[in-house]
C-alpha atoms as one frame of an Amber mdcrd trajectory, in Angstrom:
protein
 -16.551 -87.970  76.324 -16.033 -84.587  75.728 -18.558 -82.014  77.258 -18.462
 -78.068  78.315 -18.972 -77.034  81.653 -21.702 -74.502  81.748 -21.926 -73.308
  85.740 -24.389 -70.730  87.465 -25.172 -70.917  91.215 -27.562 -67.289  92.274
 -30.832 -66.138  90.715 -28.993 -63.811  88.280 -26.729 -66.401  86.966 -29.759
 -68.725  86.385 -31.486 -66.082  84.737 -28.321 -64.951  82.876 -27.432 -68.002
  81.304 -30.997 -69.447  81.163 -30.341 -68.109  76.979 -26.959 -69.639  76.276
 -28.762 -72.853  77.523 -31.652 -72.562  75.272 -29.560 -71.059  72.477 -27.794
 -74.572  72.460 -30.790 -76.041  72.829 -32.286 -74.944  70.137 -29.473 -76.318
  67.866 -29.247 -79.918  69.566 -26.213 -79.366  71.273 -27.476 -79.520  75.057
 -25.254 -82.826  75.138 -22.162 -80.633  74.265 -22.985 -79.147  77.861 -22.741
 -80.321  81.360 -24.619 -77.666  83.454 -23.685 -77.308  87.825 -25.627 -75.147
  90.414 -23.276 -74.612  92.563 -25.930 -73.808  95.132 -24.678 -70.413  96.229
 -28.247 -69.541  96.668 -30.074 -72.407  98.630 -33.768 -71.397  97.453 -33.781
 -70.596  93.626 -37.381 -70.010  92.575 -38.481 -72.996  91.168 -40.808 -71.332
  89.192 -37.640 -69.701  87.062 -36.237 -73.671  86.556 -39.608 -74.458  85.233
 -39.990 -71.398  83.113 -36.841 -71.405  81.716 -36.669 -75.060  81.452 -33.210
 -75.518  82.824 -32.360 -78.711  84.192 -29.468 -79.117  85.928 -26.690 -82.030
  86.027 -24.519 -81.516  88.851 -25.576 -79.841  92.297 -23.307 -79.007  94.990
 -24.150 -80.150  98.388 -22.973 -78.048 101.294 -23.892 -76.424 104.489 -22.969
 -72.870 104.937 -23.222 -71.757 108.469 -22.451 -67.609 108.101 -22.131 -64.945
 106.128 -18.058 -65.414 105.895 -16.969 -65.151 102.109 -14.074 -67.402 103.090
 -16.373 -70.279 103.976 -18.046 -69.893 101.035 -15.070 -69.664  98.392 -13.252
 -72.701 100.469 -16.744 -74.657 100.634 -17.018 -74.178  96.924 -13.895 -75.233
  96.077 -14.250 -78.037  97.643 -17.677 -78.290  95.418 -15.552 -78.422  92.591
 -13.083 -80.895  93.624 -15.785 -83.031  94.449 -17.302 -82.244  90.668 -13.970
 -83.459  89.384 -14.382 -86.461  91.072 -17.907 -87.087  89.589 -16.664 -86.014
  86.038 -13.511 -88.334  85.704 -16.168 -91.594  87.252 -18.478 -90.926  84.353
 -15.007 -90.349  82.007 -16.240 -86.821  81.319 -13.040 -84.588  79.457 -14.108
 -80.393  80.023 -13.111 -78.611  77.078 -13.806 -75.557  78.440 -15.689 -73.267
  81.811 -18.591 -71.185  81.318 -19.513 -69.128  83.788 -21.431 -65.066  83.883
 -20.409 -62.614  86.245 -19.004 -61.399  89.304 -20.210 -63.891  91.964 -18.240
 -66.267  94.229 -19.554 -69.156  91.934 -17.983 -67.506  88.940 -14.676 -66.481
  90.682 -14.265 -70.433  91.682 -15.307 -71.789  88.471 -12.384 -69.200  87.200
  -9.957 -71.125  89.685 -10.963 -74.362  88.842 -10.220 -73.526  85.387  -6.982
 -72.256  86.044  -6.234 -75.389  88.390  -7.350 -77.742  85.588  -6.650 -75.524
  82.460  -9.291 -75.870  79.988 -10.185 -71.950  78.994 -12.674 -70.436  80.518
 -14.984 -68.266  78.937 -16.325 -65.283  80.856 -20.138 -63.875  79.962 -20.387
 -60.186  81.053 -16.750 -59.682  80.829 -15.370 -56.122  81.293 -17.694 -54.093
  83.758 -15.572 -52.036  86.139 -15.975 -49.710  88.775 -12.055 -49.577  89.805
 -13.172 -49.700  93.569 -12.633 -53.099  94.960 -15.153 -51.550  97.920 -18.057
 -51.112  95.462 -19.280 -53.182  95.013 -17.629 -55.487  97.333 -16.705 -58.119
  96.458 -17.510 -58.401  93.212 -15.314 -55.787  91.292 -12.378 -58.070  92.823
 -13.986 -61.128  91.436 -14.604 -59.825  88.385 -11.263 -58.222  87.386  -9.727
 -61.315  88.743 -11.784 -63.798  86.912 -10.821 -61.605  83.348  -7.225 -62.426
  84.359  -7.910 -65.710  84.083 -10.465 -65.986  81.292  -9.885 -67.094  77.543
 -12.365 -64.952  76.100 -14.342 -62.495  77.394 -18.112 -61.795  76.524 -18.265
 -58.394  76.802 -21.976 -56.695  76.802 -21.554 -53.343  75.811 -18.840 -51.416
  73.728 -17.868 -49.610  76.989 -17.140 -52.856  78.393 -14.435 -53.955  75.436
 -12.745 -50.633  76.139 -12.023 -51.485  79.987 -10.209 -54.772  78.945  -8.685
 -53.417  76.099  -7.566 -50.134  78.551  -5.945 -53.263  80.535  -4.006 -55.003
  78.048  -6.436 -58.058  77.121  -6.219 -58.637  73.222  -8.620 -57.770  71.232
  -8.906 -61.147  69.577  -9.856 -62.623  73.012 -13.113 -59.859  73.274 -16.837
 -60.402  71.434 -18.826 -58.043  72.221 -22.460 -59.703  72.545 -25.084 -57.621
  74.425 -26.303 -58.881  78.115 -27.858 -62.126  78.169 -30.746 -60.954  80.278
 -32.100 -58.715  77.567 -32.766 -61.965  76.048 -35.034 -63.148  77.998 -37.490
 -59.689  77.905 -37.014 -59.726  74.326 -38.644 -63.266  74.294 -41.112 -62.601
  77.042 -42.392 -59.854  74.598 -42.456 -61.949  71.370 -44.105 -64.653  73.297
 -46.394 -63.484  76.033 -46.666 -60.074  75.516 -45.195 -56.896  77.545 -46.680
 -53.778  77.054 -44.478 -50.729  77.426 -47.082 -47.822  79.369 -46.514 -44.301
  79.499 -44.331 -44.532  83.034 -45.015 -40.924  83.830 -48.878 -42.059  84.834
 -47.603 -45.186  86.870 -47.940 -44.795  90.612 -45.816 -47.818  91.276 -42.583
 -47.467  92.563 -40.285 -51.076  92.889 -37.442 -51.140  95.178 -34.664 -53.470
  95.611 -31.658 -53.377  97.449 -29.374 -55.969  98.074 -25.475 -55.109  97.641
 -23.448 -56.651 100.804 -22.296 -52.650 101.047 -26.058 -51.545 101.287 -27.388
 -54.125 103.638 -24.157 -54.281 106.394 -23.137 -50.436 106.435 -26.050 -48.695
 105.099 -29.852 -50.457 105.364 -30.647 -48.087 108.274 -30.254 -45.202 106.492
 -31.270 -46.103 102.695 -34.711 -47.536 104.798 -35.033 -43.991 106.533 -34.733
 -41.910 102.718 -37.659 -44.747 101.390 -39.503 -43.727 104.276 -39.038 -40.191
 103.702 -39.937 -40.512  99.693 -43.002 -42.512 101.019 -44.062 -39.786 103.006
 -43.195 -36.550 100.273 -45.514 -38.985  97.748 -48.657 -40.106  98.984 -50.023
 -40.886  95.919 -47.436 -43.372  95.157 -47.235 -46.640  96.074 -44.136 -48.704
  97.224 -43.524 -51.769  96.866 -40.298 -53.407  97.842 -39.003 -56.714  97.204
 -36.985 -58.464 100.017 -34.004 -60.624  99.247 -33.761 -64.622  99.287 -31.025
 -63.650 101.590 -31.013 -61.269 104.386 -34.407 -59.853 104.997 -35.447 -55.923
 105.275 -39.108 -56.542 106.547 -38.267 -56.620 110.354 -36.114 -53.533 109.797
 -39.093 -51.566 108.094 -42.379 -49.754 110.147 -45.307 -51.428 109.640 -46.788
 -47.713 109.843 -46.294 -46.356 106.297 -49.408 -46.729 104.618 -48.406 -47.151
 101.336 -45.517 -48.538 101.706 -45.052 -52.801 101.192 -42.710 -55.281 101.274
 -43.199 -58.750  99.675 -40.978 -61.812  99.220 -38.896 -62.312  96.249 -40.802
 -62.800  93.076 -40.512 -65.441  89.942 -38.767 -63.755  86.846 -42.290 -63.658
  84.787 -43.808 -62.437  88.499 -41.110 -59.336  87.779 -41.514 -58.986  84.636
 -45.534 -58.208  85.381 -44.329 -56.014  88.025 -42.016 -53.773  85.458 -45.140
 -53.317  83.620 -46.801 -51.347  86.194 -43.849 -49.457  87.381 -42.935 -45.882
  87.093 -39.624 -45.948  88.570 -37.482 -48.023  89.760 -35.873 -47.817  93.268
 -32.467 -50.092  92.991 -28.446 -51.247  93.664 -28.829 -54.146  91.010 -26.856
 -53.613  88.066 -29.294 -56.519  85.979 -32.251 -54.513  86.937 -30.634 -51.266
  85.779 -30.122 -53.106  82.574 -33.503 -54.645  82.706 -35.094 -51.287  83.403
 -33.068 -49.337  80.570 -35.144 -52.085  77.310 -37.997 -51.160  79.346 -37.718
 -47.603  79.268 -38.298 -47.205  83.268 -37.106 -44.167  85.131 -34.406 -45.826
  87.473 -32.869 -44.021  90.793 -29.410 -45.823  91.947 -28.985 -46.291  95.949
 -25.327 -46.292  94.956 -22.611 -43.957  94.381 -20.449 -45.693  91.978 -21.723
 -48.576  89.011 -20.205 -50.565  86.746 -23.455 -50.140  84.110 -22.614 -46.198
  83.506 -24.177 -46.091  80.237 -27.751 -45.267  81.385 -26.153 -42.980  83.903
 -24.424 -41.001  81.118 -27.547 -41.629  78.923 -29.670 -39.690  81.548 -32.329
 -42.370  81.578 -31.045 -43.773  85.350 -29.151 -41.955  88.124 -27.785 -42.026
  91.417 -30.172 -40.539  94.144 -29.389 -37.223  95.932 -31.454 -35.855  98.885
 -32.893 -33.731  96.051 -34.766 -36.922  94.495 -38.041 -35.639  96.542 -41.015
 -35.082  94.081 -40.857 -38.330  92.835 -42.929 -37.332  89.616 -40.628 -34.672
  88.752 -37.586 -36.951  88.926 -39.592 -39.404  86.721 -40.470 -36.663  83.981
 -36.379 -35.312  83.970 -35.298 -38.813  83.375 -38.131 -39.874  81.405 -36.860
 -36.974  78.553 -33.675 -38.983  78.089 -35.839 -42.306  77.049 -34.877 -42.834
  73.220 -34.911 -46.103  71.396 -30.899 -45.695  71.220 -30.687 -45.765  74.969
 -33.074 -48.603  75.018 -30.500 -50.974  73.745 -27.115 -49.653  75.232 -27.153
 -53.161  77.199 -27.915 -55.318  73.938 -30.834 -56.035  71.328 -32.069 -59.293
  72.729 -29.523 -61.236  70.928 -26.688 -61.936  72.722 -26.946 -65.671  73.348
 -26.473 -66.345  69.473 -23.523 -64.305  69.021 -21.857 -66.293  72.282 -22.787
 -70.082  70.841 -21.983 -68.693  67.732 -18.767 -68.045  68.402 -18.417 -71.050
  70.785 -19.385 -73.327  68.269 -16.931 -71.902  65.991 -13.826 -72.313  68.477
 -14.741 -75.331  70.981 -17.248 -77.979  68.477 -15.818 -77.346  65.340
């Protein structure tokens, strides 16, 4: 029996590859699959399973004790090896690795593809920042993982010209548009998302959650939030902790309009992006997420591998001269077109990939 390993393990894998799954879905092939969680994040919303109607195959089943990335990449492995196990009892032959992204579930399903050599084919191929530091360590995993891959899903046109710039043939490159635009073009078609004028929204989202940001430099990003919640009174913050490490007990409870909830469902988010002005952020899927919405977006990062809003003027990096929070959202709110609302993809991007997997793996 052959089958295709599809395999996600954190929130935005799940939410990433929620439209491949329903793309094959929706053209009877979910058999053609076998779909893991590697369970790199222990508490994935239910709520995003259930809306996204995902069900899963094949969990892993481990206990991580730390925060060491070399317990994790050895107890995944070992996730893996036990998978093969599982696989050959039910006489199960992978014809190929699917995996999206930069995360420690996507660099080992790259290794176990290399260890048992069916191709692997890499969604979200190509984003670089040429830092191995930031962020860390994903821009290892990723340019690793593209050494490895048989085709590479690249989202964006910028993306194909990294890969190309580093020797990967052209015939082994689709460019496809991000998954997660996918899902908000759907959201809108089906439950409706209305896109507000942002300069008249006092809600400002923050997220942070890059290893970088939360070991070296939480203190100081939560004393700038402080100081923008001061210099705008008559906005209100809202911050979303992590599933992982959590930023309430760092933050005052004395800033008045300042709040931090847990993390939210993808529709919950989705709600949220509806009410925001600008967006507060080191996530490169929320920078995409924010550029199809048209929301302002300040970067608590100095380098990203999603520079096309940056050059498109419709995100930035914050400065200390990011004060007057509705100036910064008019300035970038200027450089809002409909061109720079798809520079991540049209809501498409699923088809294109089963398209072309269809085409090369079922024939």
């Amino acid at each position: 029996m052959n089958k295709i390993l599809l395999v996600f393990g954190t929130r935005p894998e799940l939410i990433k590859l929620a439209p491949v799954i329903a793309e094959f879905k929706s053209r009877n092939l979910r058999g053609s699959l076998y779909i893991v969680n590697t369970n790199q994040h222990k508490n994935l919303d239910l709520q995003d399973f259930v809306y996204f109607q995902v069900d899963v195959d094949y969990q892993f089943q481990f206990q991580r004790y730390g925060d060491s990335l070399s317990e994790l990449n050895g107890l995944m492995l070992l996730g893996f090896d036990g998978l093969k196990s599982n696989l050959n009892s039910l006489g199960i032959h992978i014809e190929a690795i699917i995996a999206q992204g930069d995360t420690c579930t996507s660099f080992c399903a790259a290794q176990f593809a290399f260890y048992e050599k069916p191709p692997f084919y890499h969604i979200e191929a190509g984003l670089r920042t040429y830092d191995f530091g930031q962020p860390f360590p994903e821009e290892y995993y990723r340019k690793t993982i593209s050494s490895i891959a048989s085709v590479h899903f690249a989202p964006t046109l910028m993306a194909k010209e990294n890969l190309l710039a580093e020797a990967y043939a052209p015939e082994t490159i689709v460019v496809t548009g991000n998954t997660g635009i996918d899902n908000i073009r759907k959201f809108q078609e089906t439950h409706g998302l209305q896109s507000k004028s942002r300069i008249s929204n006092n809600l400002v989202l923050i997220t942070i959650h890059r290893r970088e940001n939360i070991t070296d430099n939480l203190k100081t990003i939560i004393n700038r939030i402080i100081g923008l919640c001061n210099s705008n009174p008559q906005k209100t913050f809202l911050w979303i902790d992590n599933p992982g490490y959590k930023v309430k007990p760092d933050i005052p409870d004395q800033v008045p309009n300042l709040d931090v909830i847990e993390p939210v469902s993808f529709m919950e988010m989705l709600r949220l992006y509806e009410n925001a002005g600008l967006l507060i952020t080191d996530s490169g899927g929320i920078q995409e997420e924010a550029a199809y919405l048209g929301i302002p977006t300040l970067l608590f990062r100095t380098k990203t591998e999603r520079t096309e809003s940056i050059l498109s003027g419709i995100s930035r990096f914050i400065s200390e001269q990011d004060c007057d929070l509705d100036l910064v959202i008019a300035e970038l709110t200027q450089a809002i077109t409909q061109e720079s609302k798809t520079i991540y993809g049209d809501g498409f991007a699923s088809k294109r990939i089963v398209d072309f997997i269809r085409n090369k793996q079922l024939g």
